[in-house]
matplotlib code that plots the C-alpha trace (Angstrom):
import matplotlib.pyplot as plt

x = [-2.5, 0.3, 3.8, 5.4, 8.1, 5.3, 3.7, 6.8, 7.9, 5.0, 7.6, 8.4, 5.5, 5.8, 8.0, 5.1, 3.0, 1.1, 1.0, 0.5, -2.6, 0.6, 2.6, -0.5, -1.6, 2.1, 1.9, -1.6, -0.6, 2.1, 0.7, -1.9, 0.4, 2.5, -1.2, -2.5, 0.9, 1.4, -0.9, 1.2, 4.4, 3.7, 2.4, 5.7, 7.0, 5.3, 2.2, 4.2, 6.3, 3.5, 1.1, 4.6, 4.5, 1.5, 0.9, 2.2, 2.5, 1.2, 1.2, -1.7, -1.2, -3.3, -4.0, -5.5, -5.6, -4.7, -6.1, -6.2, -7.9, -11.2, -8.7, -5.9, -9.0, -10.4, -7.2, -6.0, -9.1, -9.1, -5.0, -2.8, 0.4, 2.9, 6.6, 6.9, 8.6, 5.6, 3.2, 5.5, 5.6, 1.7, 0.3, -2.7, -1.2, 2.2, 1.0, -0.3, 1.2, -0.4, 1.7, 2.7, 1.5, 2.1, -1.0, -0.6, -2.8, -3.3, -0.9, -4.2, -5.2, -2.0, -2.7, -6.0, -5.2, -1.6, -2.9, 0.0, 3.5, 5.5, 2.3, 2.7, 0.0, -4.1, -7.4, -10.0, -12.5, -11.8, -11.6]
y = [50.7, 49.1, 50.2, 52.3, 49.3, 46.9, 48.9, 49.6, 46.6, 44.0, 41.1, 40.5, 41.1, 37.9, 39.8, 42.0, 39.3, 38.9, 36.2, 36.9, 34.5, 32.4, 32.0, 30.8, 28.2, 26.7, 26.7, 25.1, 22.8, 21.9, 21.4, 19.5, 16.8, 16.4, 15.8, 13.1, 11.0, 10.9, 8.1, 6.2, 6.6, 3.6, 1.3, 0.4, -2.7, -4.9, -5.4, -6.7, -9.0, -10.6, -11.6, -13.1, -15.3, -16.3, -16.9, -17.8, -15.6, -16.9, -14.7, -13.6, -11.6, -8.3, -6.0, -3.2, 0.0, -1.5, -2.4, -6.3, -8.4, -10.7, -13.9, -12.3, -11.0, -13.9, -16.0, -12.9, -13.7, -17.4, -18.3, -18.8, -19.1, -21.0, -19.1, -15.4, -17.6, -19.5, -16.8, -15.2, -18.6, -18.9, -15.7, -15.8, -15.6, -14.0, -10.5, -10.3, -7.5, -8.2, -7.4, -10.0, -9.5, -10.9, -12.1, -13.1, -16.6, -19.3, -22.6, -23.6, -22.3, -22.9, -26.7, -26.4, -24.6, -26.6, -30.2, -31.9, -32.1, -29.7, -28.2, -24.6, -23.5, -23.3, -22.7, -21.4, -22.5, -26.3, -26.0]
z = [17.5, 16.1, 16.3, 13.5, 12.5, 11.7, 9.5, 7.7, 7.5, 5.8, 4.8, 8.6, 10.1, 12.7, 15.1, 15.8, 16.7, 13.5, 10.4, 7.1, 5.4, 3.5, 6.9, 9.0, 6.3, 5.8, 9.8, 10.1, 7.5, 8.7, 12.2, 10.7, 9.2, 12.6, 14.3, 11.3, 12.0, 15.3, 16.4, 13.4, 14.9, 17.3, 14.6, 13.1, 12.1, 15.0, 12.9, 9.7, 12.1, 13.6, 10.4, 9.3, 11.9, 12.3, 7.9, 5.0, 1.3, -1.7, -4.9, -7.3, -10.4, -10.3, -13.2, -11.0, -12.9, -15.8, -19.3, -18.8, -21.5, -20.5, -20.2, -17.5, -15.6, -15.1, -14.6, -12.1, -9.8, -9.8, -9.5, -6.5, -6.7, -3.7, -4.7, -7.5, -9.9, -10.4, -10.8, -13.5, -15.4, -15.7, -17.2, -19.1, -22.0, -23.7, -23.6, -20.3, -18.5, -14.7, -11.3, -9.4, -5.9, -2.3, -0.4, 3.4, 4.5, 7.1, 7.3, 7.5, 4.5, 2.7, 3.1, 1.8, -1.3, -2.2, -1.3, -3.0, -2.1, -4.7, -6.2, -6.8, -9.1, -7.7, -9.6, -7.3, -8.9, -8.6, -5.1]

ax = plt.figure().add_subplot(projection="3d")
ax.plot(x, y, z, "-o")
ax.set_aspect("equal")
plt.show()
């Protein structure tokens, strides 16, 4: 039986050892995010670091989630650009609204895709 000040008093139940339904989900909830995000806490920036060192970014335009005409979805998934400025400067046409988006690659890679010295625009297709 429970005592006579718990019944009384149904805000502040927790002192008598039980939860209301609202309490224990905020608590399980709660609980539940700590427990998703703990095995991220060790995955900080040492990942980001290391793809840094070991490539090189090129940018690609990218109308993901977006209305894009046929011509700046075709151009998105076919050009590579070496430096942002460059990528901004060769849109499928005036209108095209795409993001501009970092992509990490191989030196190797790199030097495949920009052959010539100074070249900063590449056509997957000719390849």
């Amino acid at each position: 039986m429970q005592p006579r000040e718990c019944l009384e008093m149904k805000e502040k139940t927790v002192g008598c050892g039980f939860l209301t339904r609202r309490q224990f989900l905020a608590a399980s909830g709660a609980a539940a995010v700590v427990l998703a995000l703990a095995p991220l806490a060790g995955c900080g920036g040492g990942s980001s670091r290391k793809s840094e060192a070991q490539g090189l970014f090129v940018y690609r335009l990218s109308s993901r989630g977006k209305r894009a005409s046929r011509a700046s979805r075709k151009h998105n998934a076919n050009m590579l650009f070496a430096t942002w400025e460059a990528a901004d400067a060769n849109r499928a046409h005036p209108g095209d609204r795409s993001r501009i988006v970092r992509v990490n690659i191989s030196p190797l890679r790199y030097r495949q895709l920009f052959t010539l010295p100074g070249s900063t625009v590449t056509d997957l297709r000719h390849v």
